[in-house]
C-alpha positions in Angstrom: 26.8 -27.8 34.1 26.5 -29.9 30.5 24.7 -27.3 28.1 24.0 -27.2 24.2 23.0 -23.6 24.2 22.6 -24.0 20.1 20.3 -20.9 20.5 21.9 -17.6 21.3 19.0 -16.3 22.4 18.3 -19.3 25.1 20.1 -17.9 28.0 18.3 -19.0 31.2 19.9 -18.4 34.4 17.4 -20.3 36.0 18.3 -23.6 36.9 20.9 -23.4 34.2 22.7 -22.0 36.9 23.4 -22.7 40.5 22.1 -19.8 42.8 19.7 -18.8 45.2 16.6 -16.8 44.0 14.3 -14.8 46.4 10.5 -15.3 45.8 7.6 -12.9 46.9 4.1 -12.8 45.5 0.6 -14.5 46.1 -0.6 -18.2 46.8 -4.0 -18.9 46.2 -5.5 -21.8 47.7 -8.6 -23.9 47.2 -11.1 -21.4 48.8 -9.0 -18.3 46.1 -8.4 -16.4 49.2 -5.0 -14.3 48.7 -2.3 -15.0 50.8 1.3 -13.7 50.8 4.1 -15.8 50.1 7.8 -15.4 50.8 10.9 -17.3 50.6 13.7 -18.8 48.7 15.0 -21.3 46.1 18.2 -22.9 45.3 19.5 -24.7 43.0 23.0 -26.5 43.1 24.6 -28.9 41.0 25.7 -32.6 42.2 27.6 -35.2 40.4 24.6 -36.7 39.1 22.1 -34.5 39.5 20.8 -30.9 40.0 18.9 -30.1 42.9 16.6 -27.6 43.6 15.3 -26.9 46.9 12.1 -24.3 47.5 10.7 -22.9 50.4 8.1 -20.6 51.0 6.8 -19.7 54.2 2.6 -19.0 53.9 1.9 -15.6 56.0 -1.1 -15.1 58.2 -1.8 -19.2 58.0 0.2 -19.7 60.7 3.1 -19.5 59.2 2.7 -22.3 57.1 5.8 -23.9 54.9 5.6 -25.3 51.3 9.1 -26.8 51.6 10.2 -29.2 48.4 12.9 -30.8 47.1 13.9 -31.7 43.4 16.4 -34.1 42.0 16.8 -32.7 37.8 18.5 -35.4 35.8 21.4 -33.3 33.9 21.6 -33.8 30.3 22.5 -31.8 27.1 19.9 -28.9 27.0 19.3 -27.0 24.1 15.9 -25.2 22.7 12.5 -27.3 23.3 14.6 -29.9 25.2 13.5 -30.9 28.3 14.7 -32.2 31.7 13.3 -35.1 33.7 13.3 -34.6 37.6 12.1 -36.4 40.7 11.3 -35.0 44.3 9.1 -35.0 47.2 6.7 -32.9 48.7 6.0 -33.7 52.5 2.3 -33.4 51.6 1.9 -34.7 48.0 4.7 -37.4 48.5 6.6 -38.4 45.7 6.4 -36.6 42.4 8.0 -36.5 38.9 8.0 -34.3 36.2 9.9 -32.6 33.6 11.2 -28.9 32.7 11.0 -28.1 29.3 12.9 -24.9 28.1 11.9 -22.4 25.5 13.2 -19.1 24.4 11.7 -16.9 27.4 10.1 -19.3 29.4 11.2 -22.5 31.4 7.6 -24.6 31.4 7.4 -27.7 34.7 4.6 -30.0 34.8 4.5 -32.2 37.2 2.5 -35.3 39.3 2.4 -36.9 42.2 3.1 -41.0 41.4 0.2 -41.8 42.9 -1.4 -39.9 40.1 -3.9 -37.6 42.5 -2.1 -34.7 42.0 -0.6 -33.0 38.8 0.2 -29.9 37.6 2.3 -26.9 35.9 4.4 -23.8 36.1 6.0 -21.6 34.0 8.7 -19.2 34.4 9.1 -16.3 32.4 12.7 -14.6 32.2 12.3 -10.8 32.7 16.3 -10.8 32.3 19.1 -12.4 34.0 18.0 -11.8 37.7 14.2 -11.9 37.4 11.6 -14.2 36.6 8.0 -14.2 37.0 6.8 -17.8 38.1 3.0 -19.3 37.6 1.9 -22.0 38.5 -1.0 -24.4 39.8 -1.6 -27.6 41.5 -4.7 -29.7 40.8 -6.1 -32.9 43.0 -7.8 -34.4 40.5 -9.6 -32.0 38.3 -10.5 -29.6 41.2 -7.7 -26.6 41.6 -5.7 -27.4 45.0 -3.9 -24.4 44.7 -2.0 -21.7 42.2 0.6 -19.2 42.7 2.2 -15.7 41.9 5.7 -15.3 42.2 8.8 -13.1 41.4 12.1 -14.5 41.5 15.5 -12.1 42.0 18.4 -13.7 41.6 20.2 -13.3 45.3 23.1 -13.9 47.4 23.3 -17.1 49.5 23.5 -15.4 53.1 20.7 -13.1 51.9 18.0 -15.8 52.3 18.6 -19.5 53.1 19.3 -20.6 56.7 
């Protein structure tokens, strides 16, 4: 991990950290109908890159998986820095976007390069082992979808396959 933590108080664990992080809460899709979402994400550091890998497994839609994949450019971080990543998502396709860090709260925007899709989410630290993550993705300037999720901090047996 290459960090500038010139603010004491900036002390995300969060992607500046490798581990795996449960998520449970509500996905909302175009039609706002609730449904409950479950699942995990990981994040472990490369040589050249961080990646982050999420999946969450859409109950009572036949099971359906939101499975995605991030590639974050490491760099010095420090307050209102940000982070440039790439990834894809098997339905958006290719994306990019950036993290940007402040004192409580890592914000993402994002978009797909084909520039359909964009959108955000932030993550707000409750303290070391929980954040609260919201977000949502727009196709155009209609709402696709939008999302309500805790994230504990978690053991890697405890979630990912």
């Amino acid at each position: 991990m290459i960090t500038d933590l010139t603010e004491e108080s900036l002390n995300h664990t969060f992607l500046l950290e490798e581990g795996v992080w449960k998520a449970a809460g509500e996905y909302f899709g175009e039609d706002n109908q609730k449904i409950r979402a479950q699942g995990w994400i990981r994040v472990h550091y490369q040589v050249d890159h961080w990646f982050v890998a999420r999946n969450l497994t859409l109950e009572g839609t036949r099971n359906a998986e939101l499975i995605n994949h991030y590639y974050v450019q490491p760099g010095l971080i420090s307050l209102g820095g940000a982070l440039l990543w790439t990834g894809h998502d098997p339905v958006l396709g290719e994306m990019r976007g950036h993290y940007g860090l402040l004192k409580d709260t890592i914000l993402c925007q994002f978009y797909s390069i084909d520039e359909r899709y964009h959108g955000n989410e932030s993550l707000l630290q409750i303290d070391a082992l929980h954040y609260k993550a919201r977000g949502m993705l727009l196709d155009g300037w209609r709402k696709s979808s939008a999302w309500s999720l805790d994230l504990c901090r978690a053991e890697e047996n405890e979630c990912c396959e």
